[in-house]
Each structure stands twice: as C-alpha cells, then as structure tokens.
N, C-alpha and C positions, 0 to 999 in steps of 0.2 A: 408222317403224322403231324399235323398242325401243333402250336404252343396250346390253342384252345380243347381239342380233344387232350391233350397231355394232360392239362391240368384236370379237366372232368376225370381224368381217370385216377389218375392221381386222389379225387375228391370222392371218389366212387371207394377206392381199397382205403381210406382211410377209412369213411364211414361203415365199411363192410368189418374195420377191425374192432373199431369203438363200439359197434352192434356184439360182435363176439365175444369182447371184454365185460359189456354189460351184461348180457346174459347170464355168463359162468357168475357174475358181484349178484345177479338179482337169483337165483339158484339156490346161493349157500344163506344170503340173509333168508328167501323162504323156509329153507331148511329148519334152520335156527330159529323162527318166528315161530314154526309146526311145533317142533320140539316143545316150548314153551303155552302154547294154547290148546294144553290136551283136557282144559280142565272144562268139563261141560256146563259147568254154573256160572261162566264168564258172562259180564253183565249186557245187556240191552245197548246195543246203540242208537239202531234206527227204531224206530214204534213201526215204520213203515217202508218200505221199500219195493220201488218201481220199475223196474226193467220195460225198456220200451224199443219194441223191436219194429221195425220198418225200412222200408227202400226209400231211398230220397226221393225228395218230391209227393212225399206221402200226407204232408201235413202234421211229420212230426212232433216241430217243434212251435207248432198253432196249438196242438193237443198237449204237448207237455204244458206251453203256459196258461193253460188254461185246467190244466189239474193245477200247477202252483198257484194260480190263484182260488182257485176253492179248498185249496188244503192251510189249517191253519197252521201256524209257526213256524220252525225252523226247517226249513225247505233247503236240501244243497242239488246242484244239478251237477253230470258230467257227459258234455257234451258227445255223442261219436266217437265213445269208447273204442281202445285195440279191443280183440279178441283174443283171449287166453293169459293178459297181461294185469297187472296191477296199475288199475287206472289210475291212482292218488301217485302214485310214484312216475308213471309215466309220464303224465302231463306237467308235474312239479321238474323232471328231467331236461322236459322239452321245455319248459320257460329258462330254466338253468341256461340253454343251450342259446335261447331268443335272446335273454338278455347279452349275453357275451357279443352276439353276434347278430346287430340290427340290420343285415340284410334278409336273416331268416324270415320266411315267410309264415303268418300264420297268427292268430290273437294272441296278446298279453293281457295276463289277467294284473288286477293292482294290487291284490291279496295274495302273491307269491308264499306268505310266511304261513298261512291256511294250510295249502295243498304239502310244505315243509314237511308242517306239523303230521298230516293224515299221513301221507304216505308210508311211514313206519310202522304207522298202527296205533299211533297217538291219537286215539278218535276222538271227536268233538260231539257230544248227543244231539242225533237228530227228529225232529218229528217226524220228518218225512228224506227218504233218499232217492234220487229219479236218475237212472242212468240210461243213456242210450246205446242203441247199436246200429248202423247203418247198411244194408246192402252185403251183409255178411251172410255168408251160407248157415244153414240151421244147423246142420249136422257139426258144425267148428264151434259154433257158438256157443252150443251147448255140449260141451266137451266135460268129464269126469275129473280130471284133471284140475281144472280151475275150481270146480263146486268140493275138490276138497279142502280149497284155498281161498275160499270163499270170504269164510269169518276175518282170517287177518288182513285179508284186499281191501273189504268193506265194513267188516264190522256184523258183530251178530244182529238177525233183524227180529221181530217180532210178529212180525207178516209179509210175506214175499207176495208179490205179484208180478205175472207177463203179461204185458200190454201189449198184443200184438195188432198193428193197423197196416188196413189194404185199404187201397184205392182202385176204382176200376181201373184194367189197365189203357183204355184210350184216351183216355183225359191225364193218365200216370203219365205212356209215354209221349203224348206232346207235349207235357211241360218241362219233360228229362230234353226232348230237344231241343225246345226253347230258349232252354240254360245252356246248353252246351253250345248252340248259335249265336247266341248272341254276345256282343264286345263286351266283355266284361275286364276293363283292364286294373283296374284297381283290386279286386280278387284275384287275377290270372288267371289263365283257363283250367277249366276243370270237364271233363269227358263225362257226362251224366249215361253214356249211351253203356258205359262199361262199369261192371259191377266188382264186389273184394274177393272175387273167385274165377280161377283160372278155366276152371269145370260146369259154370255155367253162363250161359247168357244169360242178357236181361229176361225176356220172354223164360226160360227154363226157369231163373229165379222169384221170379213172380208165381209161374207155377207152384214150385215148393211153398211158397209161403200160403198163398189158397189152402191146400192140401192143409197144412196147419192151424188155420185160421178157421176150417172147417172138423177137425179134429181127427182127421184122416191119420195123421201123422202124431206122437206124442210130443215131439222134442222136450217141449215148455213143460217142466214140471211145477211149478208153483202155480197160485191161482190165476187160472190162466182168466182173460179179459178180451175176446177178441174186438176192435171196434171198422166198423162197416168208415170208413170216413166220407163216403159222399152220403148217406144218412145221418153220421154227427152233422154236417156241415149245415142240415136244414132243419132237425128236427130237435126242438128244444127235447120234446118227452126223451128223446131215443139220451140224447147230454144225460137227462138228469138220471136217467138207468145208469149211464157208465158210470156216474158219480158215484151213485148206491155201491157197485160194484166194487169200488174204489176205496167204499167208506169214506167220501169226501163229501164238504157240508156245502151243498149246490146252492150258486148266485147266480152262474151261467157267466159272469164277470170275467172278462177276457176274450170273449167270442168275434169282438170286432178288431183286437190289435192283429198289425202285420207284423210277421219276424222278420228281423233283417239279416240271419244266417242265411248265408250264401247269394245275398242282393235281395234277399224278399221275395216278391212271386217272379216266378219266371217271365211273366206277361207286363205285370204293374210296376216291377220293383217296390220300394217303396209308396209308392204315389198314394196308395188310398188307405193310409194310416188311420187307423181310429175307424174305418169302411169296409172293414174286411170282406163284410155279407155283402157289398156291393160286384165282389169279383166273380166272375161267373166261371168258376171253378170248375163246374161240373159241363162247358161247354168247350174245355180248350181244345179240342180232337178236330173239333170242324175247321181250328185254323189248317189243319193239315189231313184234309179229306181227301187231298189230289196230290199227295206230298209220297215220293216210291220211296223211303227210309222207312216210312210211318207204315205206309200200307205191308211193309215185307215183315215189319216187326209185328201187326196182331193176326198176320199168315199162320195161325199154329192153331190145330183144334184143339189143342185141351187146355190152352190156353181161354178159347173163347164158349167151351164148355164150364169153366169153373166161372167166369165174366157170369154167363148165363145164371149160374144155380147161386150165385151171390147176390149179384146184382140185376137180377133180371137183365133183360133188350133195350139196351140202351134206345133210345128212340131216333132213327138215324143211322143208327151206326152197320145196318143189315147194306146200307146200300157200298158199304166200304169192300165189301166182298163181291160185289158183281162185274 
C-alpha cells in the first residue's frame, strides 16, 4: 500500500470517528433541547418560512433570489441543507472545521458568530426563513423524526411553506451535463449526473418529484407551492401568482441576476450577469440531440409521460426518440 492510500485511510477512520463522536454530542444536546421546549406558547421566530425543494440545475437558487428580493425584511438563507440534521449547527461546525483547516474545500461565510449564535437555539427574529434541499429523495426528507425537531432546528414559524420546482427534464438534464463536462477547476469537480440517493437515479428521481409536484404523492405537508420553472422563467402573470402564493409584495426585481452557486449557468457561467432572460434556458437539450448519455437518460416512459402532462411536447424533442 502506497504512503498516499495510507494516509487517505488514515483520513477516512478519522473522520468516520469524529462523524460518531458528533452524532452521540448532537443526540444528547437534542434530547436536552426537547426536554426543555415542551411549552407550546413558545414565541414566533420566523413570520414566514420556506423550504425549497429541487434537483440541481433547477433554477433554485434564481427562484430563491428572487423570492428574497420581493420579501420584505429580514431574510436569512441556508443553502443545501443535510437532511435529518440541524442545519444552523451543521454548517456553523463545518466553518469551525474550514477555518482550522484552509485546504478545506467549500465557502466561508464572514458572519461565523450568526450561525454560533442559531445553532443552539438562540434565534434571531426572522421575517422570512428560506432553506433548501437539493437532489434528496422525498421520502428522507420528509422524515418524522426531524419535524419533531423541527422548532429547536429552526425556530417556531408562523407559516410554513414547500416550494417545490421542476424543470422539464431535457433542458434539466443537459445542463446537469454540461456542469459535470466541463473544466471547472476552481470549484473541483462535481458529478451532476448522480443524485443524494443510493435507490435512485436521476431519471427515477425526477420521476418522484413529478408525482409530487402533481400531488400524486403527499410528502410536502405544509402549504405546498408547486412552481412549473420553464413558465416562471417567461411568464411575468405566472411570477406574480407564485408571489400571491407566497404572500410576497411582487416587483418581479431579481429576474435578470445570474447566481454564481456552482459557476452560474452551466452554458454562460457568469457572462450574462444583469441578462439572465437573454439565456435560452429553455433550449439547452438541442446542444445534446445526437449526444448517447443524453439520449439513454430521457429513454424511460414515465419519465416522458409526466414531461407530457406537465409540460406539454416540448417542440422538437419527439424526434429524440426515433
């Protein structure tokens, strides 16, 4: 065995210990945390709160900034939540972890002493709370477990919503391989084609999410918000609906910035900042019409059944099956 495997593994049982260690520390404080928040007239944190659920490359985090920008005041985000975990503690953990150790890969935020503070349960009032989740199976996600742990994670809210967003999946998945093709070495690579689930592929988890987004399935128990994202992306009336939805005071303000989570668009990168409506979003599948990754991944009828009764016939896209 090489010095290099040595030490990965080496690097591997350590972090397999310090994983075990934390668990049993993060257990007994939840314990303790329950014990003490049994009292149901505990006060209002959030006025509002947003769970936003999507596969990457969905146009998440174009839709999330653009609910913070129609939502007034104090707005907090967290990006790409674990699932089943206390997000405020996790991510304040992993800066712990980035700071000691600047080859860690991964953002740093400048407000370290913020996520400190939440993570215990020392909440901060919010007007609005917007959390994500990425690529995670719905049945994990929305797990009993956590929604009884809910309040001292996040704080009690005063209106819950699931913002669930689909994208067709032909324009979804070339832009999933877009990102995963191309040099990105300042991020490092990142596998867009493989999802947070051992149980399904992409195609199978897109499925799932359909099924839900058409209310086949219940997972989502709070006000659910499905939103269609190749119709946000062109039709102001269909925006200012989700707004209503949302109870947010519509400007439409935000509709042209580009995110730069994960390099920006897969096509543009950043390039057309400030131009968002110039990217043609809704075309990226014809880069890869003669492409055999592309063509095996929309191979699946009930995949291009639920495409159909969401999205209608994409125009084109029949001749990708002959």
């Amino acid at each position: 065995m090489s010095l290099l495997s040595t030490a990965l593994n080496s690097k591997k049982i350590r972090s397999g210990l310090r994983k075990g260690a934390d668990k049993i520390r993060h257990g007994v404080e939840d314990r303790i945390r329950l014990s003490k928040n049994l009292n149901a007239n505990s006060p209002i944190i959030n006025q509002k709160e947003i769970r936003v659920i999507g596969l990457r490359r969905t146009g998440n985090h174009a839709i999330m900034n653009w609910i913070r920008k129609q939502q007034k005041g104090e707005v907090f985000f967290i990006n790409n939540a674990l699932i089943n975990v206390n997000p405020f503690r996790n991510v304040y953990e992993n800066q712990l972890r980035k700071a000691k150790d600047p080859s860690i890969d991964g953002w740093r935020t400048e407000n370290i002493e913020r996520w400190r503070r939440e993570a215990p349960g020392d909440f901060m009032l919010k007007d609005c709370l917007v959390y994500s989740y990425e690529d995670q199976p719905l049945e994990k996600l929305c797990d009993h477990s956590f929604e009884k742990k809910h309040d001292i994670y996040l704080g009690k809210s005063k209106a819950r919503y699931d913002l669930i967003i689909l994208r067709d999946p032909f324009n979804l998945f070339a832009s999933r391989l877009r990102a995963s093709r191309r040099n990105n070495t300042e991020a490092g690579y990142i596998d867009f084609m493989k999802v947070k689930s051992r149980a399904h592929s992409l195609p199978q988890l897109w499925v799932d999410y359909a099924r839900e987004y058409l209310g086949e399935t219940q997972y989502l128990q709070n006000i659910r918000v499905p939103v269609n994202y190749n119709q946000w992306v062109i039709d102001i009336h269909y925006r200012r609906q989700i707004a209503e939805a949302l109870d947010l005071e519509f400007t439409d303000s935000g509709m042209d910035d580009v995110m730069t989570n994960g390099g920006g668009s897969s096509f543009e990168g950043t390039e057309l900042q400030g131009k968002a409506s110039k990217m043609a979003v809704l075309e990226r599948w014809k880069n890869f019409q003669n492409d055999p990754e592309f063509k095996a991944l929309i191979r699946n009828d009930a995949l291009l059944t639920y495409s159909d009764s969401i999205f209608g016939t994409i125009p084109g896209t029949a001749n990708l099956y002959s």
